[in-house]
FINUTI-849249 format. One line per field, with one value per atom (N, C-alpha, C, O): residue in one letter; atom name; x, y, z. Coordinates in pm, 1 decimal. Atoms other than C-alpha are relative to their C-alpha. Example, Ala and Ser with C-alpha at 12.3 -4.5 7.8 and 13.67 -1.06 7.14 Angstrom:
<sites>
type = (a; a; a; a; s; s; s; s)
atom = (N; CA; C; O; N; CA; C; O)
east = (89.0; 1230.0; 90.0; 193.6; -82.0; 1367.0; -77.0; -26.1)
north = (-119.0; -450.0; 120.0; 118.1; -119.0; -106.0; 109.0; 219.8)
up = (0.0; 780.0; 0.0; 66.5; -6.0; 714.0; 73.0; 89.9)
</sites>
This chain:
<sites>
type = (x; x; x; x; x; x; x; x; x; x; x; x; x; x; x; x; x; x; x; x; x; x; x; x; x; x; x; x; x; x; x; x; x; x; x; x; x; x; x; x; x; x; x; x; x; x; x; x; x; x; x; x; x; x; x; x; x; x; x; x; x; x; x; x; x; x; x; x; x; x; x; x; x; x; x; x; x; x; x; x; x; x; x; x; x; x; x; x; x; x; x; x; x; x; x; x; x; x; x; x; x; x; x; x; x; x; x; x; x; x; x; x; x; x; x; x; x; x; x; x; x; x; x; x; x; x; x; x; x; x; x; x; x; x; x; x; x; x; x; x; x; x; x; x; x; x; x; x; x; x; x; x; x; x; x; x; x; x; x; x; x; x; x; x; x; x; x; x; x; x; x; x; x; x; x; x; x; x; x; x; x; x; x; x; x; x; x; x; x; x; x; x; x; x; x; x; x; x; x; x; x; x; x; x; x; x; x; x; x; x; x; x; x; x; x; x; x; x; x; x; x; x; x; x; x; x; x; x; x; x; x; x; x; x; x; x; x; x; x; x; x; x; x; x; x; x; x; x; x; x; x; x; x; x; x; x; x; x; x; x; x; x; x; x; x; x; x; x; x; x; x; x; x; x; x; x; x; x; x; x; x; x; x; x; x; x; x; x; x; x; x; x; x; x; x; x; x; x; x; x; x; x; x; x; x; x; x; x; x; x; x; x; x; x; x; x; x; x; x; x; x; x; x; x; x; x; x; x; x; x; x; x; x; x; x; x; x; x; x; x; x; x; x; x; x; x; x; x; x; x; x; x; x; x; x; x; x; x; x; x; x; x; x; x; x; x; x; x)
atom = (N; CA; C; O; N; CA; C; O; N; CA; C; O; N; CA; C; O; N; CA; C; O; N; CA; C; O; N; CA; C; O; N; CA; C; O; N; CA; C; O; N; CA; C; O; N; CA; C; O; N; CA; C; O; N; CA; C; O; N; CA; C; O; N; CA; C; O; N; CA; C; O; N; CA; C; O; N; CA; C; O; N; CA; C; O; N; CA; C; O; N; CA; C; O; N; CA; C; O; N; CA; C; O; N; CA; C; O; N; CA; C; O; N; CA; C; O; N; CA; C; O; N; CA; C; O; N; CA; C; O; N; CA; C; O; N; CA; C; O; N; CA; C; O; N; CA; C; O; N; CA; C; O; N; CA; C; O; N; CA; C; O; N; CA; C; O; N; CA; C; O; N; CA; C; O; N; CA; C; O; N; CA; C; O; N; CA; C; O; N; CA; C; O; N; CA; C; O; N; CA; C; O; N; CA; C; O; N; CA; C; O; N; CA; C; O; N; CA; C; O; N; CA; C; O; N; CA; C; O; N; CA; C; O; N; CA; C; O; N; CA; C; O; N; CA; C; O; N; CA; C; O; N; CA; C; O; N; CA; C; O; N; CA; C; O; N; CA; C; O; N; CA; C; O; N; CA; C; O; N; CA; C; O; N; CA; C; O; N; CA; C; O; N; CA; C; O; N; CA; C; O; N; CA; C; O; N; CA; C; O; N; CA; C; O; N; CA; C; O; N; CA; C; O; N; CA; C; O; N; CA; C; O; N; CA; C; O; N; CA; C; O; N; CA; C; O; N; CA; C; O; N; CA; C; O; N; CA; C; O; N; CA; C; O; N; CA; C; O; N; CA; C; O; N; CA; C; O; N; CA; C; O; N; CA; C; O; N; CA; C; O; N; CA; C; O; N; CA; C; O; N; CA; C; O; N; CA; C; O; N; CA; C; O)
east = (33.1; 1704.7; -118.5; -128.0; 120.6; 1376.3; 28.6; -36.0; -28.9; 1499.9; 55.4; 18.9; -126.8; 1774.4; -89.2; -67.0; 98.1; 1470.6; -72.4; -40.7; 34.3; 1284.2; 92.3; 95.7; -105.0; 1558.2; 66.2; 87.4; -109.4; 1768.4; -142.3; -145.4; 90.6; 1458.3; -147.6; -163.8; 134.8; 1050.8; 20.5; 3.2; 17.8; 1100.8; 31.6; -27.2; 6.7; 1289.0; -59.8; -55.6; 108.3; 1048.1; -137.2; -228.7; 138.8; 756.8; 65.0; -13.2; 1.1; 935.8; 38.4; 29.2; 13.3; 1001.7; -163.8; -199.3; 143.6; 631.5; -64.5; -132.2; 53.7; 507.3; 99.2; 192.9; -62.9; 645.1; -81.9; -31.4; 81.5; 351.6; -69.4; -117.1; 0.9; 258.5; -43.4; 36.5; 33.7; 93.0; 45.7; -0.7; -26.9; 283.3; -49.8; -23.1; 22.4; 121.5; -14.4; -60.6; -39.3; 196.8; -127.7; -234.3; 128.5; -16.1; 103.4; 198.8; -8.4; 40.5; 107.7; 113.3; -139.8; 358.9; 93.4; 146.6; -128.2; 633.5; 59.4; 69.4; -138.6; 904.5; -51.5; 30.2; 41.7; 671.6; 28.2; 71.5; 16.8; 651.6; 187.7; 230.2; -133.2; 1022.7; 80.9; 75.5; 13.6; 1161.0; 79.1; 40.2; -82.3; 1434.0; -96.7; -92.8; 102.6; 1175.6; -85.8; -101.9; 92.9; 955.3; 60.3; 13.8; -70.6; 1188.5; 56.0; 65.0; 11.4; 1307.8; -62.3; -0.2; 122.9; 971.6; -8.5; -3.6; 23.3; 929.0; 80.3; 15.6; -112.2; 1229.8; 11.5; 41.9; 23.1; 1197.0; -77.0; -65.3; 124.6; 852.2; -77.7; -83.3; 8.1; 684.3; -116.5; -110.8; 132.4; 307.2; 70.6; 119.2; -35.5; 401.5; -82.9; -77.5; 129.1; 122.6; 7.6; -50.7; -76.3; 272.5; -75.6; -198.0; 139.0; 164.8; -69.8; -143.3; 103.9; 13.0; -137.8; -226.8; 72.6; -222.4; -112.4; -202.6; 24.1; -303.6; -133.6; -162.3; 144.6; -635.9; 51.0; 148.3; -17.9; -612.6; 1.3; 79.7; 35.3; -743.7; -145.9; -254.8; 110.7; -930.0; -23.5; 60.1; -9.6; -1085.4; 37.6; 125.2; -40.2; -1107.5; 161.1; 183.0; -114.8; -705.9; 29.4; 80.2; -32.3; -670.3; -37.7; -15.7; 118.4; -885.0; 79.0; 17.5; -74.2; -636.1; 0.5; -42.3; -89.8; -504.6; -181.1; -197.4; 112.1; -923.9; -67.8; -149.0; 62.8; -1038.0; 76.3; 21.9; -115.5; -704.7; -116.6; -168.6; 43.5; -874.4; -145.1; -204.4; 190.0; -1255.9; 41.7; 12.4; 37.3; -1180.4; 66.9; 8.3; -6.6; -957.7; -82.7; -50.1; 73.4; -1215.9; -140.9; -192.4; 133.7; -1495.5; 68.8; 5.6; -58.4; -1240.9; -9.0; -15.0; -46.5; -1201.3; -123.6; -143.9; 95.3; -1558.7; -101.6; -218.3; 94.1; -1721.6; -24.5; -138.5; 31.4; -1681.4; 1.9; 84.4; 23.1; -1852.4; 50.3; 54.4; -62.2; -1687.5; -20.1; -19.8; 69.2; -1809.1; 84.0; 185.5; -67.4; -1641.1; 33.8; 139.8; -54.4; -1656.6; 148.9; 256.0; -105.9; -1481.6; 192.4; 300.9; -120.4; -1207.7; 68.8; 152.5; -59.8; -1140.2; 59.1; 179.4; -5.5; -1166.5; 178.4; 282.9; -110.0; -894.2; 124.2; 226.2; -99.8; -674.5; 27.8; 148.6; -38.5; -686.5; 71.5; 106.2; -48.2; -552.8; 144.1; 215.7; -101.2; -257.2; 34.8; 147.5)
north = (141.3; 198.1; -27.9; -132.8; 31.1; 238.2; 26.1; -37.4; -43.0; 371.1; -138.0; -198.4; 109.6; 83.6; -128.6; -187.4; 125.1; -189.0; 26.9; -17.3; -123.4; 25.2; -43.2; -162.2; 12.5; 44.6; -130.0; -156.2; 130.3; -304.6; -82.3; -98.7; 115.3; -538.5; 38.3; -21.7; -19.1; -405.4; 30.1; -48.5; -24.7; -197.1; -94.9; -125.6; 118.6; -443.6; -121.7; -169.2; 103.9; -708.6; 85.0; 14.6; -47.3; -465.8; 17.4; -0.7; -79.4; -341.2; -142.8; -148.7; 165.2; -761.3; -53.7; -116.1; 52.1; -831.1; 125.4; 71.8; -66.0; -512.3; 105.9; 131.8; -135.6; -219.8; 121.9; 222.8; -113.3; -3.6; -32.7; -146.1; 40.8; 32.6; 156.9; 248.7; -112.1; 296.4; -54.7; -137.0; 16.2; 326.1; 142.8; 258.9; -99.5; 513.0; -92.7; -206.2; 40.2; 461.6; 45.3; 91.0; -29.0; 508.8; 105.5; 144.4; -129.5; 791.9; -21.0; 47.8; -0.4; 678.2; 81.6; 96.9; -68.6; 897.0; -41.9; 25.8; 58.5; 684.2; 48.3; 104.5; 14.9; 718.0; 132.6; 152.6; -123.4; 1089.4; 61.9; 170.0; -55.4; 1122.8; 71.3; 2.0; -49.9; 1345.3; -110.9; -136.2; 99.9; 1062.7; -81.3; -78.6; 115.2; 816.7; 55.3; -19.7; -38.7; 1049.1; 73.3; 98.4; -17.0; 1162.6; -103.2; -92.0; 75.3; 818.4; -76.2; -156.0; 20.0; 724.2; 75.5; 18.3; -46.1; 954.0; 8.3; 26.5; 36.7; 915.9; -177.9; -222.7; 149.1; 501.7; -56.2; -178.4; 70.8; 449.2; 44.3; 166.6; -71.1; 478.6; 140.1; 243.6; -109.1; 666.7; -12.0; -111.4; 25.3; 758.9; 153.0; 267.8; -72.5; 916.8; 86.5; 65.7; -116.6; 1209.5; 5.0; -8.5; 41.0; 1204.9; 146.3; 176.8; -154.3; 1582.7; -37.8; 47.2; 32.1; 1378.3; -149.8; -208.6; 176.5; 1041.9; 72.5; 169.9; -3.9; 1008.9; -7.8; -80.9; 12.2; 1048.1; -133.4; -171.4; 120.4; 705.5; -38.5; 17.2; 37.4; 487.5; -185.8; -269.2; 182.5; 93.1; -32.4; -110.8; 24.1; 127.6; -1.5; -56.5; 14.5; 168.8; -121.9; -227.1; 131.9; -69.2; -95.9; -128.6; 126.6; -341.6; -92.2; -126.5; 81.4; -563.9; 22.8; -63.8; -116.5; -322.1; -9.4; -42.4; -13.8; -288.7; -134.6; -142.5; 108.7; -636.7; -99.9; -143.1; 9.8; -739.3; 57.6; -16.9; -53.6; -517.1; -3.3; 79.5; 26.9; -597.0; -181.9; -235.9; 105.8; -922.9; -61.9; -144.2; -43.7; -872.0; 79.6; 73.6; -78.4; -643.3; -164.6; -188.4; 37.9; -907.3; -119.3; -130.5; 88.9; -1188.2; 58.5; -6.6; -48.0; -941.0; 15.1; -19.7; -28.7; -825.1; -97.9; -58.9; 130.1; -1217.1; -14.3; -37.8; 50.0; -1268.3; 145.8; 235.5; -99.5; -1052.3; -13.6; -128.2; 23.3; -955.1; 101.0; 207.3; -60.1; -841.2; 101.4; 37.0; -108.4; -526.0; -122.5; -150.4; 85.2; -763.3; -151.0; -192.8; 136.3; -1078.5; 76.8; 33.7; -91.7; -795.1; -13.7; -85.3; -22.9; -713.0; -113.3; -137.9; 128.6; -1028.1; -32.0; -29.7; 52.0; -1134.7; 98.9; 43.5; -37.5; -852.5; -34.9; -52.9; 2.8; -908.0; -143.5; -189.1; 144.0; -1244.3; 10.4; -86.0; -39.7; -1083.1; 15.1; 60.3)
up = (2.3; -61.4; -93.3; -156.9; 70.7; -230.2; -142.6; -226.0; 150.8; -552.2; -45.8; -146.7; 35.2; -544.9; -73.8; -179.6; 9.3; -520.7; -142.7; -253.1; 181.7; -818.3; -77.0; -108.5; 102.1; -1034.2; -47.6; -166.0; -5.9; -958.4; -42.8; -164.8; -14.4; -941.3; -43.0; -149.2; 41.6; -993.8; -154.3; -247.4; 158.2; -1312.5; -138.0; -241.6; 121.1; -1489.6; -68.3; -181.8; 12.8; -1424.2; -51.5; -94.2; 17.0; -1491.9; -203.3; -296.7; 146.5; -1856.9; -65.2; -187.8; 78.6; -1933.7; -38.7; -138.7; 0.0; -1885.4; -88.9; -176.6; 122.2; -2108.4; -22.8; 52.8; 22.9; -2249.6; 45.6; 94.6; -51.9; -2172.8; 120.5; 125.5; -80.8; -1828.9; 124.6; 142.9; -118.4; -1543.3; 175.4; 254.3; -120.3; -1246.2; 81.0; 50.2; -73.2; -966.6; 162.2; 173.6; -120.3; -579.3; 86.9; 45.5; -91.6; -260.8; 32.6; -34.7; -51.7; -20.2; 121.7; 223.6; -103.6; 176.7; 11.0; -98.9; 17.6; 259.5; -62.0; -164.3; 116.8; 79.1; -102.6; -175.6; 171.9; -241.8; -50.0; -163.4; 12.0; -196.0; -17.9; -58.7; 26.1; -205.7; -98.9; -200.5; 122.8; -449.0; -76.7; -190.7; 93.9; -567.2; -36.9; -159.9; -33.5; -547.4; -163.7; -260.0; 99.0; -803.8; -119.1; -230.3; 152.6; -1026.4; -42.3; -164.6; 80.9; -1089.5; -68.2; -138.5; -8.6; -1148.7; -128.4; -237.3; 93.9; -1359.6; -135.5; -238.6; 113.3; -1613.1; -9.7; -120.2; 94.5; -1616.8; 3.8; 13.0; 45.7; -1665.0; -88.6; -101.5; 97.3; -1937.2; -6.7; -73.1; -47.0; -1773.9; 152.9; 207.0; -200.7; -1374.2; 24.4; -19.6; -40.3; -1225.0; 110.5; 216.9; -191.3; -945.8; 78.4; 74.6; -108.9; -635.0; 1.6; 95.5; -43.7; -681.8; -62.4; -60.7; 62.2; -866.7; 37.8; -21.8; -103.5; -621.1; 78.5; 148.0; -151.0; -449.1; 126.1; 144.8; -147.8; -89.3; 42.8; 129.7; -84.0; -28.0; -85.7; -100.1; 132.9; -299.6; 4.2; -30.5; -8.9; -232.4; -145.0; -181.5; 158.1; -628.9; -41.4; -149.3; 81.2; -675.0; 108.3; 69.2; -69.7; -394.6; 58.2; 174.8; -49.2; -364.8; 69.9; 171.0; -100.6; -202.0; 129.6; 205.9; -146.9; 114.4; 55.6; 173.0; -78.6; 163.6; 11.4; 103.6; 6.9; 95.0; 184.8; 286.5; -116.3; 346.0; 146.5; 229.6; -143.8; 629.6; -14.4; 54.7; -6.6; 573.9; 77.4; 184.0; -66.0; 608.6; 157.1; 227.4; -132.7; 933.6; 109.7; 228.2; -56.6; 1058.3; 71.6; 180.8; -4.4; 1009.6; 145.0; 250.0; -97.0; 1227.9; 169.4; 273.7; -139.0; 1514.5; 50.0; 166.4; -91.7; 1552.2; -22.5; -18.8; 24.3; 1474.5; 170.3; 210.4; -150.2; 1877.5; 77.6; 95.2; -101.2; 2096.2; 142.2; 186.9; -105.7; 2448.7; 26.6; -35.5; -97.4; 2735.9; 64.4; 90.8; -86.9; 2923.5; 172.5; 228.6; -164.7; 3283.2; -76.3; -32.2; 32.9; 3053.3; -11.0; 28.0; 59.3; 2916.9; 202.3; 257.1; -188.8; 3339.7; 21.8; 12.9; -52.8; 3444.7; -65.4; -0.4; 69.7; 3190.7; 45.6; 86.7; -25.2; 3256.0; 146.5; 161.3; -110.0; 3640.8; 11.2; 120.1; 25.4; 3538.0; -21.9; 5.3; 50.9; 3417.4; 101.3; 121.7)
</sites>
């Protein structure tokens, strides 16, 4: 399925908008797939293997960390009390 999406739909939109172009993935199983990385690697023009991927980088993904900073900051804006937490579940 993931190749299909790749192949049918991203790349072609990525090789309309430039010809030159660095594709490199995060650290998902699907990405790690060997189909997944050998087609990767035959229709793009730089593809960056994952033997070669940071573990875990805000710099390649400022989105994915910006995303969970600013969910982080929503959840811990209101402080709550261990008795309010009870309370509420005995409500349940």
């Amino acid at each position: 399925m993931e190749t299909i999406i790749l192949k049918e739909e991203l790349l072609p939109d990525m090789h309309d908008i430039s010809e030159y172009f660095i594709f490199q993935q995060d650290s998902v199983p699907a990405h790690h797939a060997k189909e997944t990385v050998d087609l990767l690697s035959t229709e793009t023009p730089a593809f960056i293997p994952p033997t070669v991927w940071p573990p875990s980088s805000p710099i390649l993904n400022p989105v994915d960390y910006k995303v969970w900073l600013v969910l982080q900051e929503q959840v811990y804006k209101v402080k709550v009390r261990l008795t309010q937490v009870r309370l509420g579940l005995g409500e349940l």
